[in-house]
C-alpha positions as CSV (number, residue, x, y, z in Angstrom):
1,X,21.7,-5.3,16.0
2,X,24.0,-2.0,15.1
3,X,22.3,0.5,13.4
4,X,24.1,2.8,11.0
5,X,22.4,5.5,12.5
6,X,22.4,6.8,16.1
7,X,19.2,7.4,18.1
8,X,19.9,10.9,17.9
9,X,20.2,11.2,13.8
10,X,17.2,9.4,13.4
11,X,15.4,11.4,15.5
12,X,17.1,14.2,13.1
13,X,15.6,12.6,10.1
14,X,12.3,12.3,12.0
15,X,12.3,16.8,12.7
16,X,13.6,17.2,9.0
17,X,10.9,15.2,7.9
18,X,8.0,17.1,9.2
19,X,9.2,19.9,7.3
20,X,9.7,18.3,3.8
21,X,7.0,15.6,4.6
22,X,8.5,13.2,1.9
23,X,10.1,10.2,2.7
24,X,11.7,9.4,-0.5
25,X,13.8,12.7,-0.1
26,X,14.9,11.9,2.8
27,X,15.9,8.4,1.7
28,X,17.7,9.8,-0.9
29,X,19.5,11.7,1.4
30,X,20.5,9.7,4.0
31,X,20.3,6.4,1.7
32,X,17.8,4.6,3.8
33,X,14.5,3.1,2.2
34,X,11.2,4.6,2.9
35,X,10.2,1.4,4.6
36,X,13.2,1.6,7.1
37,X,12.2,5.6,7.4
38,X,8.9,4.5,8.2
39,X,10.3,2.2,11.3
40,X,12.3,4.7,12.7
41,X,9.2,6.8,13.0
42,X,7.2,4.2,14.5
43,X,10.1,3.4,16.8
44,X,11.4,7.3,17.7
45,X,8.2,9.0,16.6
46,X,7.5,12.2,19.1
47,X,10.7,11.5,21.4
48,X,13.4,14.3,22.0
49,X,16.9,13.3,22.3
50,X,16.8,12.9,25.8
51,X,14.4,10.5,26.1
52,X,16.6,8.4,23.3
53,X,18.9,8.2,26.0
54,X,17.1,7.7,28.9
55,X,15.5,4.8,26.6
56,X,19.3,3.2,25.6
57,X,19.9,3.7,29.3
58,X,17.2,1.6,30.4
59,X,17.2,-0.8,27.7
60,X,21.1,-1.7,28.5
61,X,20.0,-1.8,32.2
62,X,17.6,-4.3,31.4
63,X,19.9,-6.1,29.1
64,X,22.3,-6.5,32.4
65,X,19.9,-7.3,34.8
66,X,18.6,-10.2,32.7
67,X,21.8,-11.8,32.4
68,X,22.1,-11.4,36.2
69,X,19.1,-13.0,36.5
70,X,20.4,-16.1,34.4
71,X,23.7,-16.4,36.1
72,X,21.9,-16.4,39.0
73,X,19.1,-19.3,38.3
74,X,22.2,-21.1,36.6
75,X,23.6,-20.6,40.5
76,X,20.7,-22.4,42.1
77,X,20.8,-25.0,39.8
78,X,24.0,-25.7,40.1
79,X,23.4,-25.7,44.1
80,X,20.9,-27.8,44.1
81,X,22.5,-30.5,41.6
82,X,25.7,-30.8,44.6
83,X,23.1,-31.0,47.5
84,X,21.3,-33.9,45.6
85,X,24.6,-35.7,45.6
């Protein structure tokens, strides 16, 4: 899912909110809900912009390795299906 907002802006709106401590202002602001402002502080709440990035890093890793994974099994099946014949 794209986000219109990179990790590091929300993490932005995250600082800027612990000094106005109002969510609506900042939805106003940035035209985001206060539910949606909420999520991004469950989601980025007490990271720094370098752990953002380590955490996109590791999250495309992952994303690669698991379709490695199904090529992979798609392999052996594929294998196994011509040694049955």
């Amino acid at each position: 899912m794209k986000r219109r907002f990179s990790d590091e802006q929300i993490i932005g709106m995250i600082e800027e909110y612990k000094e106005v401590e109002k969510a609506r202002e900042l939805g106003w602001k940035y035209g985001i809900s206060d539910a949606t402002f909420y999520k991004y502080k469950a989601n980025f709440g007490g990271m720094n912009v370098s752990n953002a990035k380590k955490l996109q890093a590791l999250e495309d890793e992952s994303s690669l390795l698991k379709r490695m994974l199904v090529a992979t099994i798609l392999e052996i099946v594929a294998f196994k299906e011509l040694a049955a014949i």
